[in-house]
C-alpha positions as MATLAB code, in Angstrom:
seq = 'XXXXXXXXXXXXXXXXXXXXXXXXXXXXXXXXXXXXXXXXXXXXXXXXXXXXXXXXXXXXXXXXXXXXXXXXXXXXXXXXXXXXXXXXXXXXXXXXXXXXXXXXXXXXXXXXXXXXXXXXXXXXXXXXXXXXXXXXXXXXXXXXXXXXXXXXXXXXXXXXXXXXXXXXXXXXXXXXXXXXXXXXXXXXXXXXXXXXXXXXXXXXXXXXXXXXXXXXXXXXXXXXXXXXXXXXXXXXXXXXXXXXXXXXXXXXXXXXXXXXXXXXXXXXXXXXXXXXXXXXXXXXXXXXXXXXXXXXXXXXXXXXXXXXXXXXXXXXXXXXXXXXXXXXXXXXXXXXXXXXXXXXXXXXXXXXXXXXXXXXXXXXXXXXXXXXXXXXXXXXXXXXXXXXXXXXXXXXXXXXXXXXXXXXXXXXXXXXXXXXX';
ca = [
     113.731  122.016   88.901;
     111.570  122.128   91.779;
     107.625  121.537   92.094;
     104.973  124.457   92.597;
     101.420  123.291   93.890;
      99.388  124.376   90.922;
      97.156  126.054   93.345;
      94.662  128.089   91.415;
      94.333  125.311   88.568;
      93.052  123.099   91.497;
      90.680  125.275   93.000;
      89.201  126.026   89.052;
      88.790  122.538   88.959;
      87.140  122.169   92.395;
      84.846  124.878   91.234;
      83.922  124.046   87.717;
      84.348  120.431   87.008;
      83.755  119.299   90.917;
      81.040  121.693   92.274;
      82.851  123.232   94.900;
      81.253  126.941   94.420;
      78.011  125.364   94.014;
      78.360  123.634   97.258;
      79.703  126.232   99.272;
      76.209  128.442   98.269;
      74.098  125.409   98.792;
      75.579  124.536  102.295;
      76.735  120.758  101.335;
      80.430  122.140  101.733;
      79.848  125.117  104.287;
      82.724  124.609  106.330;
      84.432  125.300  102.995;
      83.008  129.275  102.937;
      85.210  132.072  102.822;
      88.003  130.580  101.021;
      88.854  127.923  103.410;
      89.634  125.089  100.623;
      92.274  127.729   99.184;
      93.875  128.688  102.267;
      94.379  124.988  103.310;
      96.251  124.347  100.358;
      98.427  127.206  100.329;
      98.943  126.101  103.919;
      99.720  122.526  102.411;
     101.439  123.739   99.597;
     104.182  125.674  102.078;
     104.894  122.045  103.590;
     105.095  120.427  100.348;
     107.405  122.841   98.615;
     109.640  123.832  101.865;
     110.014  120.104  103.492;
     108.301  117.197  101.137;
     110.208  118.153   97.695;
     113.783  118.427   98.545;
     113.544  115.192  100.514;
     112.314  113.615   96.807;
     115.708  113.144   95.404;
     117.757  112.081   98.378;
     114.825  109.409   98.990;
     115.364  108.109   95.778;
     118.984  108.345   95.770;
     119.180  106.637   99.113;
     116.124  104.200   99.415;
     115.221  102.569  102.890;
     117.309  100.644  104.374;
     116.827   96.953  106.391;
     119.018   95.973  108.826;
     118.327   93.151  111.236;
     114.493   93.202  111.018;
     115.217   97.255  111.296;
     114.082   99.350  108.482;
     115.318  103.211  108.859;
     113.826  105.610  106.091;
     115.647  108.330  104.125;
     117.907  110.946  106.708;
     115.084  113.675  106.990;
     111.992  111.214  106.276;
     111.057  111.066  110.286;
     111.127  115.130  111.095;
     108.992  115.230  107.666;
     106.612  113.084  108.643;
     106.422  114.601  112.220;
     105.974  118.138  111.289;
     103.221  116.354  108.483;
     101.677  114.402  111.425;
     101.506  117.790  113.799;
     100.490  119.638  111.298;
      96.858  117.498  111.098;
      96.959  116.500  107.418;
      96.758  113.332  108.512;
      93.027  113.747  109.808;
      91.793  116.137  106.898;
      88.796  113.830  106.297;
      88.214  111.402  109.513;
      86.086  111.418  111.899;
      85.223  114.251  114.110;
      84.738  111.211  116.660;
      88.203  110.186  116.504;
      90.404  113.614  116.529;
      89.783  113.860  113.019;
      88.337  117.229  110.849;
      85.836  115.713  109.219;
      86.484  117.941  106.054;
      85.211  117.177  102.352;
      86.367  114.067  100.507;
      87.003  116.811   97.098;
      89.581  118.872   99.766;
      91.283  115.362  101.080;
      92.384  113.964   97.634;
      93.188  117.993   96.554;
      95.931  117.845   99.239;
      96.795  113.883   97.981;
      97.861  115.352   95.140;
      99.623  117.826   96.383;
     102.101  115.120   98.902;
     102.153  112.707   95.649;
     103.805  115.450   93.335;
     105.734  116.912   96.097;
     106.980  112.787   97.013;
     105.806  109.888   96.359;
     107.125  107.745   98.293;
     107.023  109.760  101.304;
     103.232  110.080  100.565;
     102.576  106.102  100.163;
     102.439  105.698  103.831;
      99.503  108.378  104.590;
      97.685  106.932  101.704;
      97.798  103.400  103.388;
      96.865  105.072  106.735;
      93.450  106.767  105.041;
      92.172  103.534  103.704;
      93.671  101.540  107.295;
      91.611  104.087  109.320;
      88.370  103.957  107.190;
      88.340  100.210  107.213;
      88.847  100.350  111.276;
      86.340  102.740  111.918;
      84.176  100.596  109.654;
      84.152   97.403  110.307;
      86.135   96.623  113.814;
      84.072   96.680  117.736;
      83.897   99.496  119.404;
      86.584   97.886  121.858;
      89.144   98.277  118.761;
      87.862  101.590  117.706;
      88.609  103.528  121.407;
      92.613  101.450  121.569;
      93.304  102.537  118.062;
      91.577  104.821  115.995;
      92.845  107.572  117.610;
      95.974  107.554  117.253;
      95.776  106.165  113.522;
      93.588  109.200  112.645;
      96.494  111.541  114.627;
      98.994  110.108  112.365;
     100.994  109.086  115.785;
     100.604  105.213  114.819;
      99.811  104.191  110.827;
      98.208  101.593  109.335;
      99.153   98.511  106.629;
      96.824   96.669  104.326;
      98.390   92.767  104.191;
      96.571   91.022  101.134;
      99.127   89.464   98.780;
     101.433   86.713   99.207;
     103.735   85.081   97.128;
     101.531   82.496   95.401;
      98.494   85.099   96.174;
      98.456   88.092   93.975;
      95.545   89.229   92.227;
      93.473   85.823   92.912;
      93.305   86.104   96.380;
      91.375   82.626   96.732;
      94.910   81.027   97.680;
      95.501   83.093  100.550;
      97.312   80.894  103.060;
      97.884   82.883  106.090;
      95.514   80.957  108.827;
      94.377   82.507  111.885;
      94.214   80.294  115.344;
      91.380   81.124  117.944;
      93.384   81.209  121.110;
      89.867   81.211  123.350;
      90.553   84.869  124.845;
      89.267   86.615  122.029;
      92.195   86.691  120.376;
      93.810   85.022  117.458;
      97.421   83.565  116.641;
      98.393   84.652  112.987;
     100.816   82.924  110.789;
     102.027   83.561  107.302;
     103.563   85.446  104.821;
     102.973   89.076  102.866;
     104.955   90.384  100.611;
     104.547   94.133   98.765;
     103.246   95.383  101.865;
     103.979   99.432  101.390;
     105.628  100.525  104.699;
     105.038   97.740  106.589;
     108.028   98.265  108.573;
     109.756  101.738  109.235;
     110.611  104.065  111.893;
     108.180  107.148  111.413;
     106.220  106.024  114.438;
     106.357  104.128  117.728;
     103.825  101.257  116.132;
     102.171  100.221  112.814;
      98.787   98.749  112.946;
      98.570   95.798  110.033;
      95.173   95.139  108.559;
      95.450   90.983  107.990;
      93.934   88.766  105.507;
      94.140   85.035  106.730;
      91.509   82.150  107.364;
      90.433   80.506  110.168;
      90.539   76.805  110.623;
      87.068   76.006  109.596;
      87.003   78.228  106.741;
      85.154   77.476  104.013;
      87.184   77.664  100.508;
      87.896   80.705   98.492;
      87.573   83.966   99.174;
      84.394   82.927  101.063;
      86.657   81.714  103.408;
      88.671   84.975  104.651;
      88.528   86.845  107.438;
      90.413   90.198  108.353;
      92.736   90.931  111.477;
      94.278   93.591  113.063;
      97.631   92.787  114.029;
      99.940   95.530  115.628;
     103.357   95.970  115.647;
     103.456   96.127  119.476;
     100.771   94.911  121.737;
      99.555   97.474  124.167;
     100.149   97.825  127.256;
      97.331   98.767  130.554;
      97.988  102.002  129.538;
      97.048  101.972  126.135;
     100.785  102.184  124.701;
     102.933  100.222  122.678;
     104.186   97.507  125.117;
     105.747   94.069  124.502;
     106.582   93.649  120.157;
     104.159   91.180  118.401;
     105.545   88.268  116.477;
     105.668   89.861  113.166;
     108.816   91.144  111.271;
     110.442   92.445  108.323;
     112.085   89.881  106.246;
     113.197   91.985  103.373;
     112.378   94.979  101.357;
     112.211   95.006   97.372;
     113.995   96.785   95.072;
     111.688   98.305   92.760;
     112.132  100.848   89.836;
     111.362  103.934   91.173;
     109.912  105.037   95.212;
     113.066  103.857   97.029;
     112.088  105.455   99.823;
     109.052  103.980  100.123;
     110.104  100.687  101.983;
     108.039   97.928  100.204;
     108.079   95.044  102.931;
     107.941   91.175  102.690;
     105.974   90.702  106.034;
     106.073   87.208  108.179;
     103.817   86.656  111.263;
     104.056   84.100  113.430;
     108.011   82.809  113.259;
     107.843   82.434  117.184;
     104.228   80.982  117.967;
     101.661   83.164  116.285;
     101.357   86.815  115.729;
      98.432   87.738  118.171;
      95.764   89.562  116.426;
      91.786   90.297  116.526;
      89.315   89.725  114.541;
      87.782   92.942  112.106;
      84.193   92.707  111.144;
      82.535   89.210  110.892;
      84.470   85.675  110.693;
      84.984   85.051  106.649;
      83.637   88.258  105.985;
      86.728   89.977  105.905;
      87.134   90.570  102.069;
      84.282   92.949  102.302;
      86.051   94.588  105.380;
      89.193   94.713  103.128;
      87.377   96.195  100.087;
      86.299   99.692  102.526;
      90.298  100.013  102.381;
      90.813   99.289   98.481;
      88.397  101.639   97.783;
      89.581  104.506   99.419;
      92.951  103.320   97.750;
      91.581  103.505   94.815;
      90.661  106.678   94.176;
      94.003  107.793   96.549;
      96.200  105.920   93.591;
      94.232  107.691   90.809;
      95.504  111.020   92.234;
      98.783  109.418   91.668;
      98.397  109.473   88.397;
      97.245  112.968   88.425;
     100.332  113.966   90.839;
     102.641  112.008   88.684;
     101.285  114.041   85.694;
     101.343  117.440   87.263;
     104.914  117.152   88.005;
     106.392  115.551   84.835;
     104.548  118.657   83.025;
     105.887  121.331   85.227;
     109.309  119.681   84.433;
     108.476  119.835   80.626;
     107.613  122.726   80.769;
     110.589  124.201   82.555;
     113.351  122.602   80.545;
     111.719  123.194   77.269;
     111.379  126.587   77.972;
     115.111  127.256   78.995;
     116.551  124.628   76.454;
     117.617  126.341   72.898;
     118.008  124.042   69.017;
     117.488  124.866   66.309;
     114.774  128.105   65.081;
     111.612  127.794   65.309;
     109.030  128.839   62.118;
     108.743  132.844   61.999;
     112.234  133.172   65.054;
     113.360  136.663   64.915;
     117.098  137.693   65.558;
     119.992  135.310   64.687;
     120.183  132.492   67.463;
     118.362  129.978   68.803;
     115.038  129.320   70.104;
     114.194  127.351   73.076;
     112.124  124.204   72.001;
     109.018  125.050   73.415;
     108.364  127.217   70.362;
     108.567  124.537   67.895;
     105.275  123.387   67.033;
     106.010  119.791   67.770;
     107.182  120.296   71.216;
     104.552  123.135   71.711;
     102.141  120.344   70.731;
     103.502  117.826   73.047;
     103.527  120.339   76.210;
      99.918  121.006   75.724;
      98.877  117.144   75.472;
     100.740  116.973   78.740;
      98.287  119.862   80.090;
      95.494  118.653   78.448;
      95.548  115.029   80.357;
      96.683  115.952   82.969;
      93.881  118.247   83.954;
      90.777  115.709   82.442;
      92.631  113.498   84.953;
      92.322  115.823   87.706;
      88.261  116.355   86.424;
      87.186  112.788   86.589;
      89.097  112.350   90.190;
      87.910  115.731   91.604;
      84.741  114.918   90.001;
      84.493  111.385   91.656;
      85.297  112.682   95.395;
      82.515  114.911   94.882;
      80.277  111.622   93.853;
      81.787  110.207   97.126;
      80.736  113.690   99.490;
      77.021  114.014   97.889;
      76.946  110.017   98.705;
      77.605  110.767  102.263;
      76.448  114.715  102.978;
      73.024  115.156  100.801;
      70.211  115.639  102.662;
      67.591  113.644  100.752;
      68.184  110.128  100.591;
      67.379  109.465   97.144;
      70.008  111.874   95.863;
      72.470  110.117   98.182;
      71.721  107.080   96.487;
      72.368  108.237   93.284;
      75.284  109.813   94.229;
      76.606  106.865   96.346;
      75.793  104.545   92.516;
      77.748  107.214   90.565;
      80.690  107.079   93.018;
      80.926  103.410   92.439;
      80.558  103.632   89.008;
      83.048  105.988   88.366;
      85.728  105.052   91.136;
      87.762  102.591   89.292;
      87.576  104.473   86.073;
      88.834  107.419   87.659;
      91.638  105.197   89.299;
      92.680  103.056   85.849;
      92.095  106.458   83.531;
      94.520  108.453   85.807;
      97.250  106.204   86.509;
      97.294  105.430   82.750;
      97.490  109.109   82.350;
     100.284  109.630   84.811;
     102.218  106.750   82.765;
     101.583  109.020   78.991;
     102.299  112.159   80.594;
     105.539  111.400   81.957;
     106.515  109.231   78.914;
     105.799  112.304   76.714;
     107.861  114.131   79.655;
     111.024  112.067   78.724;
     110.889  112.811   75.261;
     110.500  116.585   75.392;
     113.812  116.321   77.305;
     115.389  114.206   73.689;
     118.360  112.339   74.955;
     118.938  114.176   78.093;
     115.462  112.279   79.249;
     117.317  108.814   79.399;
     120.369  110.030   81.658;
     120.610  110.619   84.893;
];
């Protein structure tokens, strides 16, 4: 069964729950007029349906591959992710500044949806990108920003965030990496990452790694980190990817699920230091970092949502084409399908049901994060900038909770078929 970008469910949502309408009248989304927000998802729909969803299976059937340092994505994933690139969804919300469209927030995570259903694991390495480029174009000089941002925004090079390592997961107060002032204005990184999503693959021609490590005179904790960027290949006069850096690939996992989605352990600095610069201020870099988790945040709660959407439109399909038993009040003699037994009925609606409050609260929340950003009086900008905090991470945990319910429900409306491959 295939996916089918619920199109006008979206836009109802963008209208009623989001304020879309109410935007487009009031001028805070007037580039939006005329039915621009539909036709760009239609337009993102055809790519998700006619390229992104038949590469779903094979990615997961195949997985990324490492060979000596070399990791080659799923036969198909490169032409994907070139027509994706060309096609400017990459730069649906960036800058203006930076080759971007500058679009709504509420349209950006729309279309996240729509690459998450379609593949996830395809769609983990724009999501990275997003949060890479908002976290440049935040926080690095101006001297970063024009060698760069750019091409990050075009999609042509895209971007890492490198936080964990193996005795640093969630308490990221023993981060080792360290970071060596060479006197040039550059630094010489060493460590170790590991879970870094698409930290190695060959989509583009170089892969710009955000860094966490501290300096030598660091003070302890997380007081004491600082953020890099560290690319693939270092640049050349020219501005193009020159002589390779000394970081690698030294193995991907094996995870349960998103096998195409190469999942990196990451180690700079094997050969003399990975030469990086400095983002933002020295030991200031978690706040740097945090620009990028948000925008993750919110990016992974559409997960959820995508996750959801799909395992009901799969629910859906098979109960509706699957026959046992009758059903209360069947006419004729044979069977009915079993999505008019009240049970199942039930189930397939609870699937709806979350599915679209998840889409509400996320929708809902990128508005928060446009009003935060677009309103014209400062006051409501506050607000609106306090509510997006607020309800960020609730929109994130809710969803991907949601995603995890919906599809579990998913498994058993399929009965025993659900556990086989």
């Amino acid at each position: 069964m295939t996916y089918r970008v619920p199109v006008s469910d979206m836009i109802f949502t963008m209208d009623h729950a989001a304020g879309l309408a109410a935007g487009v009248d009031s001028g805070l989304y007037a580039e939006l007029a005329d039915g621009i927000a539909q036709a760009t998802l239609e337009e993102a729909a055809k790519l998700a349906e006619g390229v992104l969803t038949p590469l779903n299976r094979t990615g997961d059937l195949q997985g990324a591959r490492l060979k000596d340092g070399v990791v080659t994505t799923t036969p198909g994933w490169r032409e994907a992710y070139k027509q994706w690139s060309e096609g400017g969804w990459n730069g649906v919300t960036a800058s203006e500044h930076h080759g971007g469209m500058g679009l709504p927030v509420l349209l950006g995570v729309a279309c996240t949806e729509i690459w998450n259903s379609a593949n996830m694991a395809f769609a983990l390495c724009p999501l990275l990108n997003f949060g890479a480029v908002e976290a440049v174009e935040a926080h690095a000089n101006d001297g970063l920003k024009a060698l760069y941002l750019d091409k990050m925004v075009s999609g042509e090079w895209t971007g890492t965030m490198n936080l964990t390592e193996p005795q640093a997961g969630s308490d990221l107060n023993a981060v080792r990496s360290r970071a060596e002032p060479v006197g040039d204005g550059t630094y010489k990184i060493f460590g170790q990452k590991i879970f870094i999503t698409y930290g190695e693959h060959d989509l583009t021609d170089n892969i710009i790694h955000l860094v966490l490590a501290r300096l030598p005179d660091a003070p302890p904790g997380t007081r004491g980190i600082s953020l890099f960027l560290v690319p693939k290949f270092l640049l050349d006069e020219n501005g193009k990817p020159g002589k390779r850096n000394d970081v690698h690939c030294a193995g991907i996992e094996h995870k349960l699920g998103v096998h195409g989605s190469p999942t990196c352990t990451m180690v700079f600095g094997d050969e003399g230091g990975a030469i990086g610069w400095l983002v933002g201020e020295e030991n200031r870099g978690l706040n740097c970092m945090f620009t990028m988790m948000n925008n993750a945040r919110l990016s992974v709660g559409m997960q959820g949502v995508a996750i959801a959407e799909r395992a009901t439109q799969h629910a859906v399909a098979y109960a509706r084409e699957r026959k046992q038993g009758r059903a209360p009040g069947a006419k004729g003699s044979g069977m009915s399908s079993i999505a008019e037994h009240p049970d199942v009925r039930r189930m397939l609606m609870t699937m709806k049901a979350q599915t679209a409050a998840a889409r509400v609260i996320c929708y809902m929340t990128a508005a928060s994060i446009d009003r935060a950003k677009r309103e014209s009086d400062a006051a409501a900008r506050k607000q609106a900038g306090e509510r997006a905090g607020l309800v960020t991470p609730v929109a994130k945990a809710y969803s991907t909770d949601i995603g995890n319910e919906v599809a579990s429900i998913g498994v058993q409306v399929h009965g025993g078929m659900g556990f086989i491959e």
